[in-house]
C-alpha positions in Angstrom: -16.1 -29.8 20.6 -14.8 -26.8 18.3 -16.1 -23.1 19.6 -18.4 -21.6 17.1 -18.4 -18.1 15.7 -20.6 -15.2 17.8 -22.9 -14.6 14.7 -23.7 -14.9 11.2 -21.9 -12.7 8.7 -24.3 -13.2 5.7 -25.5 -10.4 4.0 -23.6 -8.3 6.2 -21.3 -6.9 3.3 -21.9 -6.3 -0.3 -19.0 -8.7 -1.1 -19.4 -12.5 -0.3 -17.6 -13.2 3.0 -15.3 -16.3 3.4 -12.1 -18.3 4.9 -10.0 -21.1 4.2 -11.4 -24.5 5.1 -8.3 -25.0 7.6 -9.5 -22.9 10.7 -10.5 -26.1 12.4 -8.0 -29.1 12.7 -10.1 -31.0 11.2 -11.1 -32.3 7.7 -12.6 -30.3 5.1 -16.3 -31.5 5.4 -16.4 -31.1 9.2 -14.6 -27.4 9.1 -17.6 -26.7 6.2 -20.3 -28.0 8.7 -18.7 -25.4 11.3 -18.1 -22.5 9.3 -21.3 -22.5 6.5 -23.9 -21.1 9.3 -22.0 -18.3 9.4 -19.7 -17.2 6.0 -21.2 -17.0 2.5 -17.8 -18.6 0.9 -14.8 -21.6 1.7 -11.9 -21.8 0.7 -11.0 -24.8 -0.1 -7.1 -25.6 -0.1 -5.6 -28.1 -2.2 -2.0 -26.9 -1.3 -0.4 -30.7 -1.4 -1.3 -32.6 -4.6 1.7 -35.2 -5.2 1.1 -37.6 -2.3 -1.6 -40.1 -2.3 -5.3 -39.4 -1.3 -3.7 -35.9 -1.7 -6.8 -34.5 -3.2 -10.5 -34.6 -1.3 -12.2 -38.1 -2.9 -15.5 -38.1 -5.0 -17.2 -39.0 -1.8 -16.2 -36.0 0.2 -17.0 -33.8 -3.1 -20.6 -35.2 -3.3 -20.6 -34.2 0.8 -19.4 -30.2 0.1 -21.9 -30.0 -2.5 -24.5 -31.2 -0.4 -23.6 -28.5 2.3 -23.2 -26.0 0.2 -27.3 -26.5 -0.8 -27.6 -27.3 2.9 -26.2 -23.9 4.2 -26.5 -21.7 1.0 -23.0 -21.5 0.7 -20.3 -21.4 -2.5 -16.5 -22.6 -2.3 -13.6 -21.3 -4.0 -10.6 -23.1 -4.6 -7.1 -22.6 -3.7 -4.9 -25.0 -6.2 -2.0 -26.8 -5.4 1.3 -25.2 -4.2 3.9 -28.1 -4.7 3.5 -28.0 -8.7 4.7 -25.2 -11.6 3.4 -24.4 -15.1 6.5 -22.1 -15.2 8.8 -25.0 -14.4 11.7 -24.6 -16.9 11.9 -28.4 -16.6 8.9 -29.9 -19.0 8.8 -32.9 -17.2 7.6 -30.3 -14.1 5.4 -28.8 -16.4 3.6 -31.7 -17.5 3.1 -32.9 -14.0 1.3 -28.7 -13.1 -0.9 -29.4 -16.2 -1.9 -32.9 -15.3 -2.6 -32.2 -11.8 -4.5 -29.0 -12.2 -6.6 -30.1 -14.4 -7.2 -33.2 -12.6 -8.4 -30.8 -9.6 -10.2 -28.8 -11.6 -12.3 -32.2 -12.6 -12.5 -33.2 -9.3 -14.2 -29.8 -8.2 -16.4 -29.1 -10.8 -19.3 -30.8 -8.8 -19.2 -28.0 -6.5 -19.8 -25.2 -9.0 -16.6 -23.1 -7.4 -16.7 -19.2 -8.0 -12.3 -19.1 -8.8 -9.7 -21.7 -9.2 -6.5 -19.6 -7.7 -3.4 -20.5 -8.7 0.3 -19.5 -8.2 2.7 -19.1 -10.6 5.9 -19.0 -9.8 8.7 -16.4 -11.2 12.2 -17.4 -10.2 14.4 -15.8 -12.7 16.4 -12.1 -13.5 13.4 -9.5 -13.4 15.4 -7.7 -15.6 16.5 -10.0 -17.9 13.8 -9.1 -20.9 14.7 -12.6 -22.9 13.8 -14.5 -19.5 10.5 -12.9 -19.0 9.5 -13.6 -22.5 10.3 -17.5 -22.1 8.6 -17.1 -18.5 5.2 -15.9 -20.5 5.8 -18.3 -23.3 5.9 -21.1 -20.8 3.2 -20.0 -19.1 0.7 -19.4 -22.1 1.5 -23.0 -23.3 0.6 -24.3 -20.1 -2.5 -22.8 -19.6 -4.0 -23.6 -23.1 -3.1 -26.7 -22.5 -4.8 -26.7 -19.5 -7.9 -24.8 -20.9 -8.0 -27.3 -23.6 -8.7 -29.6 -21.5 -12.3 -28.1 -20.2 -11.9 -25.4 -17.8 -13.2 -22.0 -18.6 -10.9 -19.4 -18.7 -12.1 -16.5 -16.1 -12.3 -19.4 -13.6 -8.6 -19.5 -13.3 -7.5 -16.5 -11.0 -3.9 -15.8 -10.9 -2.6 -14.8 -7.8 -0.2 -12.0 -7.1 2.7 -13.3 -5.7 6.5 -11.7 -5.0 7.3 -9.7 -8.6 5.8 -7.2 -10.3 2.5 -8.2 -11.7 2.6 -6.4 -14.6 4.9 -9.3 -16.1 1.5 -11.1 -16.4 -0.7 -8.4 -18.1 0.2 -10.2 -22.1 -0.8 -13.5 -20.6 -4.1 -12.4 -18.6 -4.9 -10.5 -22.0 -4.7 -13.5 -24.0 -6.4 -15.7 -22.5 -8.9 -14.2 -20.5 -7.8 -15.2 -17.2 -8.9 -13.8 -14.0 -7.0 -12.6 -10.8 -6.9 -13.2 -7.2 -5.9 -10.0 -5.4 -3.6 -11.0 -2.3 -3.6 -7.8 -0.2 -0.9 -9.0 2.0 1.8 -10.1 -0.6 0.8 -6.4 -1.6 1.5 -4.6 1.4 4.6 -7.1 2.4 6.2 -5.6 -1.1 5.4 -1.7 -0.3 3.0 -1.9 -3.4 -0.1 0.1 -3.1 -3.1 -1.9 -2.5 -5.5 0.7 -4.2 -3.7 1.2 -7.2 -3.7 -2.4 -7.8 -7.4 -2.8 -7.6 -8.4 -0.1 -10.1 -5.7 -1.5 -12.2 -7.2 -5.3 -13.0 -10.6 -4.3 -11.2 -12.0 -5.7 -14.1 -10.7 -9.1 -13.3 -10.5 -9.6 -9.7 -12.6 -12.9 -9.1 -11.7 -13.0 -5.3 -9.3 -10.8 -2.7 -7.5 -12.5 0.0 -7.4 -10.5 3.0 -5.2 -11.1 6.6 -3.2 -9.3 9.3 0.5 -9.2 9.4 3.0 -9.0 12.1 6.4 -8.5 11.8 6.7 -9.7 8.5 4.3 -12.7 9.2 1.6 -13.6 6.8 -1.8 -14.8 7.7 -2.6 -13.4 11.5 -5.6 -11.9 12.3 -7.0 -8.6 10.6 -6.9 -6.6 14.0 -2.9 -6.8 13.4 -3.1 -4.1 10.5 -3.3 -0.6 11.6 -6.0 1.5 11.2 -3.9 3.3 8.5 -3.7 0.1 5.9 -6.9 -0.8 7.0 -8.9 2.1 6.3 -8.3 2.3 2.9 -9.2 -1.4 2.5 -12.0 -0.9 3.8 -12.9 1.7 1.3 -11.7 -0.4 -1.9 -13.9 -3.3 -0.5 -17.2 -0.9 -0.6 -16.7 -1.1 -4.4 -16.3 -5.2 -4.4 -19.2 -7.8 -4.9 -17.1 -10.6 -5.4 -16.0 -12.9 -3.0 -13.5 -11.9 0.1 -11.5 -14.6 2.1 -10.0 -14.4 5.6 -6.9 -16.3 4.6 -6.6 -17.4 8.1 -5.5 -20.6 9.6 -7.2 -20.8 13.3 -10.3 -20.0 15.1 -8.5 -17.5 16.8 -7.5 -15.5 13.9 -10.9 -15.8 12.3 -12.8 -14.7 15.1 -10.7 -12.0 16.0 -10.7 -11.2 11.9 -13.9 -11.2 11.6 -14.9 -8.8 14.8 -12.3 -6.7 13.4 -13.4 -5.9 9.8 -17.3 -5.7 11.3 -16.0 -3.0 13.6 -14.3 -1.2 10.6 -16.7 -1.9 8.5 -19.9 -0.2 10.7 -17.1 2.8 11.6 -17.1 3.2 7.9 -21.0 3.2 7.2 -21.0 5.8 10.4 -19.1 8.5 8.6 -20.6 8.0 5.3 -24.0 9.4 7.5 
């Protein structure tokens, strides 16, 4: 028997409230059956895609998109990890275009507000004729991938570890959207608030979590009242969806209490 959360958190902020669909060990369906009383969004993570029965079957589709009826919920997806359209090999390319739009198929049943996906830079920053090949790669990838049925703005591309600015010709031209990872932000010293204004715009979906000595993903209550606050204010402005990119029941309760708290201290001094 898994512990539930204390209350609902539905129409409690003007953005859509959510976490990953890992918080229970447990599958996805049962951690949706847990979790949909009380958020307005899952996560769904579809970090492993190259082993088989990797990906959640038809079956377990038809489920999610029964509960999300069920419990007036909507999912977002996080897509694979263990894949690169910015592979320099093309064989590792083709494998990132096959797969994600395999698992964009797959989820299409379940209607999902963003598609977030990493891609990976592992080459000289600084090195101007690498960068260009990097967004070359990338474009071609995409296309490829949004020939084959997704819509553009679904995709969200996530901020990752280099400056996200390398992106901007690629997001331009295709219409993409972003995912706006607070804590890659704040792990980097990069301002969190300048960021948002920036590609505003675009953001489809924030991911939001504590950290602790250079760990990612603990509960909220771990960031100070100093990073937090001005979170807090950025979020105000936000109607999209925000997930608690925790991993245990733990760190979502705690998570949860946490940003309530802030978020009523906030309301308080606006009075």
């Amino acid at each position: 028997m898994y512990p539930t959360l204390s209350k609902s958190y539905k129409g409690e902020f003007p953005f859509n409230i959510g976490t990953t669909s890992f918080i229970y060990p447990d599958d996805y369906v049962p951690n949706v059956k847990m979790l949909g009383p009380y958020l307005e969004n899952i996560e769904l993570l579809l970090f492993e895609s190259q082993h088989t029965d990797a990906l959640p079957s038809e079956r377990v589709i038809g489920e999610l998109a029964n509960l999300a009826k069920d419990l007036n919920l909507t999912y977002n997806v996080h897509l694979p990890t263990d894949i690169s359209i910015s592979s320099r090999d093309p064989q590792q390319q083709s494998i990132a275009v096959e797969t994600i739009s395999r698992v964009a198929e797959r989820v299409a049943p379940l209607c999902p507000t963003t598609l977030t996906l990493h891609v990976p830079y592992q080459d000289d920053l600084f090195a101007e004729n690498k960068v260009k090949k990097w967004q070359e790669r990338v474009i071609k990838n995409l296309t490829k991938i949004l020939a084959n049925g997704t819509p553009a703005q679904l995709i969200s591309i996530e901020n990752l570890d280099y400056p996200f600015d390398i992106l901007d010709p690629i997001l331009s031209e295709l219409d993409l959207s972003v995912c706006l990872d607070c804590g890659h932000l704040m792990l980097h010293g990069d301002d969190i608030l300048t960021f948002f204004n920036t590609y505003a715009a675009k953001i489809a979906i924030i991911h939001l979590y504590g950290i602790a000595k250079n760990h990612f993903h603990e509960a909220l209550d771990q960031l100070p009242e100093k990073r937090m606050a001005p979170i807090m204010r950025l979020l105000a402005k936000f109607d999209g969806v925000v997930s608690l990119e925790v991993f245990s029941y733990a760190h979502l309760d705690a998570s949860l209490k946490f940003m309530d708290n802030c978020w009523r201290h906030q309301q308080e001094k606006k009075r």
